[in-house]
N, C-alpha and C positions, 0 to 999 in steps of 0.2 A: 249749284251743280247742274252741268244740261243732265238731256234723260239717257241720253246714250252714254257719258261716265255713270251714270247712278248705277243704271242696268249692269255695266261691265263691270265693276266695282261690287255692286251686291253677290253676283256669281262666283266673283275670286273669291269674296273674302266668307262665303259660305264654303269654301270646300277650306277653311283653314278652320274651323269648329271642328271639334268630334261631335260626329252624331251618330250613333252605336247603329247598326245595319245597313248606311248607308257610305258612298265614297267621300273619302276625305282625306288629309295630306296625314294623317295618322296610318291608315291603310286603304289599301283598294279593295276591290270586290263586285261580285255580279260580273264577274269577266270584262272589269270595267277600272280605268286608269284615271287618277288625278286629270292626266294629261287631255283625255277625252272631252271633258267637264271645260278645261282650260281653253282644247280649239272649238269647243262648242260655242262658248260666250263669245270667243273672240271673231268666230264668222257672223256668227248673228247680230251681234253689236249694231252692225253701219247698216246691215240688211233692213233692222226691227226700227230700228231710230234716226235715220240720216235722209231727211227726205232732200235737201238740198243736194243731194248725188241719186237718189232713188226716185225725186218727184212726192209729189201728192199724193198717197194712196188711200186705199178704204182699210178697216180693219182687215178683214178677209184676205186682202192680197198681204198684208203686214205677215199676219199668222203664219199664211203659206211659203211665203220666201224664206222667213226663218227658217222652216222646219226643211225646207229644201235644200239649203247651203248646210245647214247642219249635219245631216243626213248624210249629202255629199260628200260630206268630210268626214266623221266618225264613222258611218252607217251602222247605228246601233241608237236608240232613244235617251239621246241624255236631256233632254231640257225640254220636252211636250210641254209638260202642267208648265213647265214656268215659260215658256213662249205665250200659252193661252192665257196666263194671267197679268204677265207683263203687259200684253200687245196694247189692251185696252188703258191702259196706263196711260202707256206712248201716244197711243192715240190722243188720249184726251189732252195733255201736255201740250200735244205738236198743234193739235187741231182747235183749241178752246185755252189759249196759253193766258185769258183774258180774266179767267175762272179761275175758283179755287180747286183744288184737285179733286175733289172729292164731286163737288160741283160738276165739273166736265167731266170725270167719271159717269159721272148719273146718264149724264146728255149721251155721252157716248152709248153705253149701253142702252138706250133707248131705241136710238138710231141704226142697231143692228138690224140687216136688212137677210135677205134668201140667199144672197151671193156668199155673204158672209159666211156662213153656215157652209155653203157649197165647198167654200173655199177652205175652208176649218176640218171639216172633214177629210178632201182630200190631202191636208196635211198629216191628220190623225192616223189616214189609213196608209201614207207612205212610212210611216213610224213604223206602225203596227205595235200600239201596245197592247199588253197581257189582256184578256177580257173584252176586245172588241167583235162585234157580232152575238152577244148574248142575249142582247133586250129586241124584246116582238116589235117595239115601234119607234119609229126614227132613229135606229141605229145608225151607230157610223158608216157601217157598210156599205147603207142603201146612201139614196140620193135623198137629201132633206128637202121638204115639204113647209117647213117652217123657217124663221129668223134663229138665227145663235144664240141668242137670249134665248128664246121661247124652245130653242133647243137644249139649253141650260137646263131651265128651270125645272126640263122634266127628268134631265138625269140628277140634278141635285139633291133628291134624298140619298141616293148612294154613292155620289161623287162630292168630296168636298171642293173641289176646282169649280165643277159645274156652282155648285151653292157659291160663291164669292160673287158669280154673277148674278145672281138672281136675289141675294143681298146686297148687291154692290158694294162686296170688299165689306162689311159689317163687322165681323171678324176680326180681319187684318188690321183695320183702323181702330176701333172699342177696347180690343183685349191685347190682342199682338204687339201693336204699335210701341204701346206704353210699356208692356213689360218688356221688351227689348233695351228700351229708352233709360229704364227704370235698373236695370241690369249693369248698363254701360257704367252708368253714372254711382252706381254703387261696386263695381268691381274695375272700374277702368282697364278693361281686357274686350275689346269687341269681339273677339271668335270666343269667348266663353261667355258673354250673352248672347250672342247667336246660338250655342247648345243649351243655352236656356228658353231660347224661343222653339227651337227644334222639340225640347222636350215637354213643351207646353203641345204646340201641334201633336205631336203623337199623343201624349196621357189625355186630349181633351175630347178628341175623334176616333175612329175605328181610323187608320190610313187604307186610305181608298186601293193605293197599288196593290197594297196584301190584302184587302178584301178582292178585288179581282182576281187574281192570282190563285190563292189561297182559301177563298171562301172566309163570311164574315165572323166565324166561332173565332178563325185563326187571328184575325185582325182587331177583333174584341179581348185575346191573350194577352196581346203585346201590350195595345192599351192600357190593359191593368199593372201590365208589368212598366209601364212607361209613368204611370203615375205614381209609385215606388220611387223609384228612382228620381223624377221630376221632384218628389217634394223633397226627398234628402237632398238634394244637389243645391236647388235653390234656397236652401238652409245654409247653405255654407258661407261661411265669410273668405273663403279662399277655396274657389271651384278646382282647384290643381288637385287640390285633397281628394277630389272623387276619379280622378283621371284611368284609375287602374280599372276600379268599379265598371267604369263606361267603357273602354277597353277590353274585360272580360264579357262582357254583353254584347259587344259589336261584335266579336269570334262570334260568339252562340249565336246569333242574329245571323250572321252570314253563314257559317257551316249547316242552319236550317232555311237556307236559301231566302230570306225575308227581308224583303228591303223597301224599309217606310219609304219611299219615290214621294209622296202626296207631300209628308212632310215637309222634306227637304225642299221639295216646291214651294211648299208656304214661307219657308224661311230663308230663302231667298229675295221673294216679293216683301216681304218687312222690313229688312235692311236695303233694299231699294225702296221703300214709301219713306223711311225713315232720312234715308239721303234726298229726298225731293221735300221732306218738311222742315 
């Protein structure tokens, strides 16, 4: 599969999972529609991945384009984390196709330069997500000083997007990967291992989006409450059985305005690593 079906193919078929506080073809929410999610992947697609109509680019302009046709078309943040963690994917794909993924990964992220950064950020701050301008140094706000990695690395204790670069994807590949994989092949249902990769992300991390938002007491709740539910669910020999359960939890999730965003990022990017292995 090339990288731009994986990428648009990972994004559909994540909003056909439940994942309790976030959007999915079960319900909407956050003043936010299936549909949005839909024309998100579908402008960014050929934007993030199609360099034979786009040319040769660096990461930095990849990042930005995305999140500029995005933008332009929803104007409202559906896909930041998963553009910033896509990009480097594609890149490494498009640019090191010679290498194993993970390989060209590494390279890429190595290779991240000041522009990048420059460029990353003014995409972050056309978004405008929750919590930007909070931190004393190298915030998004200012102008970076540093490389996007080296700009990573320092939001990474409180950003789980930031840490995938500064582990390169360690995560997504070691624990993610396989239990998606692992799900598939034991439920033969892909949007109901996709909520089990969703409910892995949430029970394993604080979500980043409700630690911004929210502060990290409120994001530390959920988590506990996400690992409840993660271990009954993945106990089941028929995930339908829990449907209501998750259901009841996505209402309370969204009538207390919370919505794991990091998550659902993460678990998007595993069902596209997973379509590229």
């Amino acid at each position: 599969m090339n990288v731009q079906d994986a990428y648009l193919k990972a994004c559909l078929a994540e909003l056909e999972a439940l994942k309790p506080g976030n959007v999915h073809i079960f319900a909407d929410g956050h003043g936010m529609q299936v549909q949005h999610f839909i024309d998100s992947a579908e402008v960014s697609a050929p934007v993030l991945c199609d360099d034979a109509e786009y040319g040769d680019r660096t990461l930095g302009q990849r990042i930005f384009a995305a999140l500029e046709v995005t933008y332009a078309k929803v104007a409202c943040n559906t896909n930041l984390g998963i553009i910033l963690l896509a990009a480097p994917i594609v890149h490494a794909v498009l640019q090191y196709p010679h290498l194993p993924l993970l390989a060209g990964l590494k390279q890429v992220l190595r290779e991240t330069t000041l522009e990048d950064a420059e460029l990353a950020y003014a995409g972050i701050r056309l978004v405008n997500p929750a919590g930007m301008g909070e931190r004393h140094e190298h915030d998004v706000a200012e102008q970076p000083r540093i490389t996007l990695l080296e700009a990573m690395r320092l939001a990474s204790a409180h950003d789980t997007v930031a840490r995938q670069y500064s582990e390169c994807y360690g995560q997504l590949f070691s624990q993610a990967l396989p239990l998606y994989k692992n799900y598939i092949d034991r439920w033969q249902r892909p949007a109901w291992a996709l909520t089990a990769v969703y409910l892995y992300w949430l029970s394993s991390v604080p979500d980043s989006h409700i630690a911004r938002k929210y502060g990290e007491a409120e994001a530390l709740q959920v988590q506990q409450t996400a690992q409840e539910h993660a271990t009954a669910f993945m106990a089941l020999e028929n995930p339908k059985d829990y449907m209501s359960t998750l259901l009841k939890w996505d209402q309370s999730l969204k009538q207390a305005r919370l919505n794991p965003g990091t998550s659902a990022d993460l678990t998007v990017i595993t069902a596209m690593l997973a379509m590229l292995s």
